[in-house]
Kinemage of the C-alpha trace (Angstrom):
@kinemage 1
@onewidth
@group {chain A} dominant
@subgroup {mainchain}
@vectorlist {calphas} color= white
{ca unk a 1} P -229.673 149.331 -32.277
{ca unk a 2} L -226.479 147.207 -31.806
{ca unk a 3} L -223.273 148.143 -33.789
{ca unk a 4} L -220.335 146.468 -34.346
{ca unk a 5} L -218.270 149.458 -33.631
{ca unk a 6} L -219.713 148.559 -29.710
{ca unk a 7} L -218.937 144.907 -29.904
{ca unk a 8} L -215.700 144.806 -28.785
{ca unk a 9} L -216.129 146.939 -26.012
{ca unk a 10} L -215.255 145.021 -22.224
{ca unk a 11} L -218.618 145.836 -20.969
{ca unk a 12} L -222.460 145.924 -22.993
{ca unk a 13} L -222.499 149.844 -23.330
{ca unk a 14} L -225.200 151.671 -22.435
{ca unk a 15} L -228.300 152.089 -24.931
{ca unk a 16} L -227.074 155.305 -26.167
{ca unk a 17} L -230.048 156.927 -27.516
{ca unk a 18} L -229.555 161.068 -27.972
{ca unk a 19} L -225.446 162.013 -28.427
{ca unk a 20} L -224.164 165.596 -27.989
{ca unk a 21} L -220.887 165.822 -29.828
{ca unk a 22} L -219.004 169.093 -29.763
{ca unk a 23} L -216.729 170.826 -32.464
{ca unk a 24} L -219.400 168.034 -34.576
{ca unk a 25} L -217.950 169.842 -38.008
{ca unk a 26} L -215.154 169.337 -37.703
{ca unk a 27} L -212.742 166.815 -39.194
{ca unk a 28} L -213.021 163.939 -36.449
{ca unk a 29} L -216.145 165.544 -35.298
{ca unk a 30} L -217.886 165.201 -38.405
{ca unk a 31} L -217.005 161.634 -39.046
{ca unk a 32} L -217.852 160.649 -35.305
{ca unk a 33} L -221.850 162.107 -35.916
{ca unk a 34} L -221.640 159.899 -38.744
{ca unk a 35} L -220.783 156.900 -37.266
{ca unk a 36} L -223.071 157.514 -34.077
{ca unk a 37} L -226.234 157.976 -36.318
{ca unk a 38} L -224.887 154.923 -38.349
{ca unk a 39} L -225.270 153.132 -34.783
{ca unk a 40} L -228.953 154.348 -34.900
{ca unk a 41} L -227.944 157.149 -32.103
{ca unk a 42} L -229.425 160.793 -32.761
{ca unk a 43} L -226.986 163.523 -32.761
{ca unk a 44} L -226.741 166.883 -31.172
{ca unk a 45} L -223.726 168.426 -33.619
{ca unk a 46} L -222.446 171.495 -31.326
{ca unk a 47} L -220.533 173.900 -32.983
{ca unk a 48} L -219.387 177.897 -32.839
{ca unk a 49} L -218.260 177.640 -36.355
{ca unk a 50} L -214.769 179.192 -35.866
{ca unk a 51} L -212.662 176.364 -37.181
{ca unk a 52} L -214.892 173.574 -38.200
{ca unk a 53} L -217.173 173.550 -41.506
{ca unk a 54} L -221.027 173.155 -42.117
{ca unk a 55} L -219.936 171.622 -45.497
{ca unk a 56} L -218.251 168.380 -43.636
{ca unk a 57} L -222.227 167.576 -42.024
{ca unk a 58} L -223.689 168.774 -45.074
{ca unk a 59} L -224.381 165.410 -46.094
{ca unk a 60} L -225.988 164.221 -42.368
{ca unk a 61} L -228.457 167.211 -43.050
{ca unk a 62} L -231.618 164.863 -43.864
{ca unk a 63} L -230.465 161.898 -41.329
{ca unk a 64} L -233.080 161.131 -38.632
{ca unk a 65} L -232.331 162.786 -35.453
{ca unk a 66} L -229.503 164.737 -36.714
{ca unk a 67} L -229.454 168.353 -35.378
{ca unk a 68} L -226.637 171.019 -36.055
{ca unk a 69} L -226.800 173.491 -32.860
{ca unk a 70} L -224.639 176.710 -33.788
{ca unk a 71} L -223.022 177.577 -29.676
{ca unk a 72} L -220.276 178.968 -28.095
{ca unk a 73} L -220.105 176.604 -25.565
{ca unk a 74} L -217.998 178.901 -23.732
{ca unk a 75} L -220.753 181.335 -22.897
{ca unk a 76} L -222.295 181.102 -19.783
{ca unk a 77} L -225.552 179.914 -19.739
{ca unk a 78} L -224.897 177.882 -22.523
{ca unk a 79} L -225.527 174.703 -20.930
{ca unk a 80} L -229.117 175.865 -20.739
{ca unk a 81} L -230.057 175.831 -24.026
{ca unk a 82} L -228.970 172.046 -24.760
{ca unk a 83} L -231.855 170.368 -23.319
{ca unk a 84} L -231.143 167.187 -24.404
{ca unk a 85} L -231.561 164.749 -22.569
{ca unk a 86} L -228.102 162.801 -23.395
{ca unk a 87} L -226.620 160.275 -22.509
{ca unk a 88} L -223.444 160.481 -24.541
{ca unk a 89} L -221.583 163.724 -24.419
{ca unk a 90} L -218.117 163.544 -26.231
{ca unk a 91} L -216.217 167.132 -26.140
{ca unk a 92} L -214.088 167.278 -29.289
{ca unk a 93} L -213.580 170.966 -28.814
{ca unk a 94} L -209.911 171.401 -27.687
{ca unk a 95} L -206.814 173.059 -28.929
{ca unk a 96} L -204.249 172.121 -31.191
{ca unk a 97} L -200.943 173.353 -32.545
{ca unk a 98} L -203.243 175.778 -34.633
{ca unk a 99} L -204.699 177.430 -31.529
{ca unk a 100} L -201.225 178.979 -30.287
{ca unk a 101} L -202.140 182.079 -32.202
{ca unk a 102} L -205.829 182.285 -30.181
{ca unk a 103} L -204.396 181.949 -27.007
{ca unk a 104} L -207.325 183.216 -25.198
{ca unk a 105} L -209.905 181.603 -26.954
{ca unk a 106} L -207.795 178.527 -26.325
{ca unk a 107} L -207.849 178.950 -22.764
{ca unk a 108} L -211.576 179.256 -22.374
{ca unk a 109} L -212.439 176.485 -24.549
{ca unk a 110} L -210.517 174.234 -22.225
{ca unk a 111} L -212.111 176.026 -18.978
{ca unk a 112} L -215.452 176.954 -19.690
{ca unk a 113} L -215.913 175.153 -22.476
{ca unk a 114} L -215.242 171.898 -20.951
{ca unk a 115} L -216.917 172.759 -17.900
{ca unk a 116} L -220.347 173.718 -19.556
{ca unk a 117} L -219.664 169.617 -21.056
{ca unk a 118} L -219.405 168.462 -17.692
{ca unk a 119} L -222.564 170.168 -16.517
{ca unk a 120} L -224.645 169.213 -19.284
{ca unk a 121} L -223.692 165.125 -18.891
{ca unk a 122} L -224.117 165.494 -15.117
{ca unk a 123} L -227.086 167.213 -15.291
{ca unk a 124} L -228.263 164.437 -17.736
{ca unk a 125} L -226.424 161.206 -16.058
{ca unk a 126} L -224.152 160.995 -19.376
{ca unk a 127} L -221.515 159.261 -20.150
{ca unk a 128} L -218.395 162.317 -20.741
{ca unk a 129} L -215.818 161.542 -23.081
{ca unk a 130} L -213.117 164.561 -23.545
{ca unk a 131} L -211.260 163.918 -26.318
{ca unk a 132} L -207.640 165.484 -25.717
{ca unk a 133} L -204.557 166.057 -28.075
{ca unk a 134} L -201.090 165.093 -28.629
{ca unk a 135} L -199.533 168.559 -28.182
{ca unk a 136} L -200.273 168.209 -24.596
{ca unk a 137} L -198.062 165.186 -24.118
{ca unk a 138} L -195.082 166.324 -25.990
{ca unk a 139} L -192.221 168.535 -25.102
{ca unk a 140} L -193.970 172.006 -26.966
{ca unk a 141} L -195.158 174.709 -24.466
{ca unk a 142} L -197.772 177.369 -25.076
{ca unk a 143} L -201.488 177.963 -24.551
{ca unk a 144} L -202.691 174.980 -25.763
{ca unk a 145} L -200.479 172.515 -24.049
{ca unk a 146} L -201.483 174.125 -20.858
{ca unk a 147} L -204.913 174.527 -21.546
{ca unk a 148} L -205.244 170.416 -21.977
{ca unk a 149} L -203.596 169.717 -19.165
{ca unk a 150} L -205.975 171.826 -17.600
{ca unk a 151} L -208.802 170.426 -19.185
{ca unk a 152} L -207.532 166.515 -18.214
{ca unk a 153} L -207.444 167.548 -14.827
{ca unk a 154} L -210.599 169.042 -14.915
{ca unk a 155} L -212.344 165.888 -15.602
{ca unk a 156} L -210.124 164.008 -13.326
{ca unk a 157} L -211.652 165.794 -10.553
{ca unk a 158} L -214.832 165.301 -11.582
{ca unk a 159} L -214.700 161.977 -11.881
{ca unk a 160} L -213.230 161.904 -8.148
{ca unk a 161} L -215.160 164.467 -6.273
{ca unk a 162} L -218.680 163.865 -7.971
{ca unk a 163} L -217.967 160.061 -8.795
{ca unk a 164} L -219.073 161.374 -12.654
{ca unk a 165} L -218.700 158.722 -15.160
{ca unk a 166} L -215.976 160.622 -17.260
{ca unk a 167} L -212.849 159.344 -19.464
{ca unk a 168} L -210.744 161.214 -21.833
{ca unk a 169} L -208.843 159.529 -25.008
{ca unk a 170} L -205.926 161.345 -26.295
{ca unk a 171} L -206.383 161.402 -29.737
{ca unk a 172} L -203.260 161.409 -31.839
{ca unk a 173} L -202.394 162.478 -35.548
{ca unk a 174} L -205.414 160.961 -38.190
{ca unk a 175} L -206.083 161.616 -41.380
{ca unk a 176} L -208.806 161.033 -43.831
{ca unk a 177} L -211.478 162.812 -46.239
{ca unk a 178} L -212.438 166.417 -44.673
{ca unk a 179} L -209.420 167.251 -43.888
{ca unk a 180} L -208.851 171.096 -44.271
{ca unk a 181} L -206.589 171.318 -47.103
{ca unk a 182} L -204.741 174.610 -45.110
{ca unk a 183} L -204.921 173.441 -41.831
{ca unk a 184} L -201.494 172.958 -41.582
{ca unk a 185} L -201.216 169.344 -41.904
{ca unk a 186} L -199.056 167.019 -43.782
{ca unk a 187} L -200.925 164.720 -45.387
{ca unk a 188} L -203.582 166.890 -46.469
{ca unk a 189} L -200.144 169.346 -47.394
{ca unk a 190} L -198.508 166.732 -49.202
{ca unk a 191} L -201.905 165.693 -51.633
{ca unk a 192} L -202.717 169.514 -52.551
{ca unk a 193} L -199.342 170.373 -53.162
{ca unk a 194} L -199.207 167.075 -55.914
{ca unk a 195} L -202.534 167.898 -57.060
{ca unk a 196} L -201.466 171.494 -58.049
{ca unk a 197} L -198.464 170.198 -59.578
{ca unk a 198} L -195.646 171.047 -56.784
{ca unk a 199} L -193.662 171.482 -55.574
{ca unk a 200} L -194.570 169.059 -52.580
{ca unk a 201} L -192.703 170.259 -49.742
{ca unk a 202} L -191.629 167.544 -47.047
{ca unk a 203} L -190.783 167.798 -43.712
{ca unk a 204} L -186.769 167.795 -42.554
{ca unk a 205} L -184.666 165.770 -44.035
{ca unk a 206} L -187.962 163.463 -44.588
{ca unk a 207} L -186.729 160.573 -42.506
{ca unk a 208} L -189.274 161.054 -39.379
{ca unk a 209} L -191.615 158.306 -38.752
{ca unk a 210} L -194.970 160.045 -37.849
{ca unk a 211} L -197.217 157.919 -36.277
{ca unk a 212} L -200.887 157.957 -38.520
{ca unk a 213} L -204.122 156.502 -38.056
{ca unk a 214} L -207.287 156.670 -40.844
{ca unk a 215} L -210.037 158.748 -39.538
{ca unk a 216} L -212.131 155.619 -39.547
{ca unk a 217} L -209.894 153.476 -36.797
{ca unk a 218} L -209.488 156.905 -34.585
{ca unk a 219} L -213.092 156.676 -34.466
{ca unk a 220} L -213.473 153.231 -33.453
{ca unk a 221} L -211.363 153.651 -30.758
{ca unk a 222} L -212.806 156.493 -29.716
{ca unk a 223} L -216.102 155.286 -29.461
{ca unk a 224} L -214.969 152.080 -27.982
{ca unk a 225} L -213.430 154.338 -24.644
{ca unk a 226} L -216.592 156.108 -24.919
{ca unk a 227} L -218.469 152.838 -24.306
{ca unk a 228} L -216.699 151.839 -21.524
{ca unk a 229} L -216.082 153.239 -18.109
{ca unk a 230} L -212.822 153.622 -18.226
{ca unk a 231} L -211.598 156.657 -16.592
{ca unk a 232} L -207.649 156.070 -17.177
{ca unk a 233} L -206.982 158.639 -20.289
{ca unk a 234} L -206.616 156.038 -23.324
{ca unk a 235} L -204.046 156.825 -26.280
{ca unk a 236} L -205.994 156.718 -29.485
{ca unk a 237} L -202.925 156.512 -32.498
{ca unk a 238} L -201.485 154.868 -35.250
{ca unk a 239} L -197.904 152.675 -35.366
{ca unk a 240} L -194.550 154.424 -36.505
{ca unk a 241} L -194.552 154.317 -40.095
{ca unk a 242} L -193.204 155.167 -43.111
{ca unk a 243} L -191.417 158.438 -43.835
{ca unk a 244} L -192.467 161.413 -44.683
{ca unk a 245} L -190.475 161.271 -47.742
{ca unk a 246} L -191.885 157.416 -48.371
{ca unk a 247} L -195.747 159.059 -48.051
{ca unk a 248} L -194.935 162.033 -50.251
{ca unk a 249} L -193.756 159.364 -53.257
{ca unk a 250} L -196.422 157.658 -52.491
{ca unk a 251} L -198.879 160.112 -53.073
{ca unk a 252} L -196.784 161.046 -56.249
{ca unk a 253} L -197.697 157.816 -57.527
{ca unk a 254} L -201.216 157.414 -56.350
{ca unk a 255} L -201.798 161.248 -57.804
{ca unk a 256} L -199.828 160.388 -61.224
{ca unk a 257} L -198.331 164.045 -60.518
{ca unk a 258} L -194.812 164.410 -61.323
{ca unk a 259} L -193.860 167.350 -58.913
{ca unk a 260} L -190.485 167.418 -57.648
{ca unk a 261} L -190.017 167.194 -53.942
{ca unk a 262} L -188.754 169.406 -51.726
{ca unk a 263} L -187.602 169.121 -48.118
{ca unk a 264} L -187.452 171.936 -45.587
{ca unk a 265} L -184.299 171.137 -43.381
{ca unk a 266} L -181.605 168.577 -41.615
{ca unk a 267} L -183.412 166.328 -39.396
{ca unk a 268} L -182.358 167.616 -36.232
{ca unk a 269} L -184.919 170.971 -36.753
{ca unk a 270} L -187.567 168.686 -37.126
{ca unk a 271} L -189.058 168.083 -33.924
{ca unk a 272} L -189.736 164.286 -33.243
{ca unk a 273} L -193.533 162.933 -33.906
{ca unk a 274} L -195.797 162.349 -30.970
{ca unk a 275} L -195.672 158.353 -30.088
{ca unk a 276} L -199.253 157.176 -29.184
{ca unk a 277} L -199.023 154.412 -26.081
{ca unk a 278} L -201.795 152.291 -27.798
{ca unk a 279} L -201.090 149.335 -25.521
{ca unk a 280} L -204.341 149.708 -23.407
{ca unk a 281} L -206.114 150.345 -25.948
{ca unk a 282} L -204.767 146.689 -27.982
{ca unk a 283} L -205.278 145.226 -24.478
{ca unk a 284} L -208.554 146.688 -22.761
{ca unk a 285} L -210.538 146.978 -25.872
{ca unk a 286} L -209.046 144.817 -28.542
{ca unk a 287} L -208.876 147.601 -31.015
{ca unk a 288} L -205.922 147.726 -33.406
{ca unk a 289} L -206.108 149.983 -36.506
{ca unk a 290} L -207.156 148.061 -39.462
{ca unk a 291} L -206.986 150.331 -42.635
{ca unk a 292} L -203.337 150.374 -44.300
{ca unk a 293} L -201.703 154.019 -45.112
{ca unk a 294} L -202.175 152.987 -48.987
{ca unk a 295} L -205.766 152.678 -48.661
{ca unk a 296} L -205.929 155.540 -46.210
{ca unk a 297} L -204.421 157.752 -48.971
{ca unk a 298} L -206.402 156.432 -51.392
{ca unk a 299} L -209.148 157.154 -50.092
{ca unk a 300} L -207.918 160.715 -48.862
{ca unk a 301} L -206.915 161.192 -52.332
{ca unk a 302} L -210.390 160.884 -53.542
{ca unk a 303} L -211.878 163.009 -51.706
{ca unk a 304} L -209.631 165.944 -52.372
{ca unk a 305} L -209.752 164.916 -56.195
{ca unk a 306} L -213.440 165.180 -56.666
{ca unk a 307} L -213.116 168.635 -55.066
{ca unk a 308} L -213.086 167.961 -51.464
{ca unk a 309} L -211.005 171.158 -50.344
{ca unk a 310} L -212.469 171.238 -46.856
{ca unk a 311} L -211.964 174.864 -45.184
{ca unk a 312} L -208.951 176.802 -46.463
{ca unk a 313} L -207.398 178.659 -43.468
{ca unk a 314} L -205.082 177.819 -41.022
{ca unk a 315} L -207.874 176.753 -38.289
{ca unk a 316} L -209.669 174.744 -40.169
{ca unk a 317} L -210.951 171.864 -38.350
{ca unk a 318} L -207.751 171.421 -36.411
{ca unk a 319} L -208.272 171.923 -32.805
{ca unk a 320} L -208.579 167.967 -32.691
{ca unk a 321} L -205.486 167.106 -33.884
{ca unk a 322} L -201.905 167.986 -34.061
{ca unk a 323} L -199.949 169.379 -37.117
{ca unk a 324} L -198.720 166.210 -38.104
C-alpha cells in the first residue's frame, strides 16, 4: 500500500510489510504505530510499560495486524521471542531528561536494549532506525547524555563493520495529543496548569525561543529517514519560535482561562533550547513542518479538554523527548 507520508522520500522505500516499533506507547511511539498501520504496515508495538501507556494504543486495539508485545527489551534472550519477520525496526526506546533519576536503567536501555534492536533487524534484513534525543547534543551531562552517545555509536559501527542498513534521526522537542500531562513538559505544563485555573508557571524570564514541532510533522520526518538509507544521523525539529511567555497567552486565550502567569527566574538560569539542524532534512527529503503552533495547540488543547490526561508521573512517555 503506497502512502503519501513515503512519497517524498529520495528513493521508492522498501514494501514495508510487518514493523516492530519500540517504546510503541508512548507519546511519539504511539502516534508512529498509527501512522504505519495507516500506511497499511502491521505493527509489532514493543513495550516494558515503565514510562509509556496502554491507554495511548488503546484505540489501535482492533486495527488489522496490530499487536502490543509487553518486553523488556533489555533482557537477554529477548530478541528471541520477536519472531517477526520485520523489515522495519524503529527503536524509540531511549532516555530523556526524565531518565537522569534511573540512571541504570538508562544505561541498559541504550546498551542492551539497542543491541537486542540491532539483532532482531539483522537477523531479519530490516531496515534500523534509532531514534535519538536532543539531550545528547546539548551542553547537559549525566546518564542519559552518555548513554545516547553510546547508543549512536553503537549503530555507527554496525552500519560499518556489518554493512547493516541502519540510520538514526535525532528527534527534537514535539508536542501533540498523548502527551503525559506530568511528564515534565511545557506545553503539556502550560495547558493543565490553564485548565485547572493557574497559576501557569512559565519558564525564566519567558523570552526563550524553544524550537517545537506537532507530533504529526516529527513523524513524517521520521518515517521519511526511515525510508531511506541514509545513515548520516538526521535532525528531526521544529523552527525557533515564539516565547514561552507568547505560547502560555496563547493557550490562555485558546483555553478562555484567566489564570495569572507566573515565571520562574531571570533568563540567564534558563538554559538555552536545543536548536534542531533541519537543513538535511529540508534538503535530502523535502520535508518541512507544515502544522502552525496555533493549530498544534489547538489540537493539543482538545485532547487534554475531553479528558486526555495521558500518564501522570514524571516518566510518562518521555524517554523520546526532551523537557522542553
Amino acid at each position: 500500500m503506497t502512502s503519501t507520508m513515503f512519497s517524498m522520500a529520495p528513493q521508492p522505500p522498501p514494501p514495508w510489510e510487518r514493523a516492530m516499533v519500540t517504546a510503541g506507547t508512548g507519546f511519539l511511539g504511539s502516534h508512529l504505530c498509527e501512522r504505519l498501520l495507516d500506511a497499511g504496515v502491521a505493527v509489532d508495538c514493543v513495550d516494558d510499560m515503565t514510562t509509556g501507556s496502554p491507554e495511548n494504543v488503546e484505540h489501535l486495539a482492533d486495527r488489522p495486524g496490530f499487536r502490543v508485545l509487553r518486553l523488556d527489551l533489555t533482557r537477554p534472550g529477548c530478541a528471541d521471542t520477536l519472531t517477526g519477520p520485520y523489515d522495519l525496526v524503529v527503536h524509540f526506546a531511549c532516555p530523556s531528561a526524565a531518565a537522569f533519576s534511573r540512571p541504570l536503567q538508562t544505561l541498559d536501555a541504550g546498551s542492551h536494549g539497542v543491541r537486542n534492536a540491532l539483532a532482531v533487524a539483522e537477523r531479519d534484513g530490516a531496515r534500523f532506525l534509532l531514534a535519538s534525543t536532543c539531550p545528547a547534543h546539548g551542553d547537559r551531562s549525566g546518564s542519559a547524555d552518555e548513554t545516547q552517545r553510546f547508543s549512536e555509536v553503537l549503530t555507527a559501527a554496525h552500519v560499518s563493520a556489518k554493512e547493516a542498513d541502519a540510520g538514526i534521526v535525532r528527534v527534537f522537542p514535539s508536542y501533540g495529543p498523548r502527551m503525559a500531562a506530568g511528564d515534565g513538559r511545557m506545553i503539556p505544563a502550560l495547558i493543565r496548569q490553564a485548565l485547572s485555573g493557574g497559576p501557569v508557571t512559565v519558564p525564566g524570564d519567558g523570552s526563550s525561543t524553544p524550537s517545537l514541532c506537532y507530533v504529526d510533522d516529527t513523524v513524517e520526518g521520521v518515517l521519511l529517514v526511515a525510508a531511506s538509507r541514509s545513515v548520516r544521523p538526521v535532525d528531526i525539529g521544529g523552527d525557533p519560535g515564539p516565547t514561552p511567555a507568547e505560547i502560555a497567552r496563547r493557550i490562555l486565550e485558546l483555553t478562555g482561562s484567566d489564570a495569572r502567569l507566573e515565571f520562574t527566574g531571570p533568563r540567564d538560569e534558563e538554559p538555552e533550547p536545543p536548536r534542531p539542524a533541519t537543513g538535511f532534512a529540508h534538503e535530502l527529503f523535502g520535508w518541512t513542518p507544515k502544522v502552525s503552533l496555533d493549530d498544534g495547540l489547538k489540537r493539543t488543547i482538545a485532547h487534554f479538554g475531553n479528558g486526555g490526561q495521558g500518564v501522570p508521573s514524571a516518566e510518562g512517555g518521555a524517554r523520546h523527548a526532551c523537557s522542553w
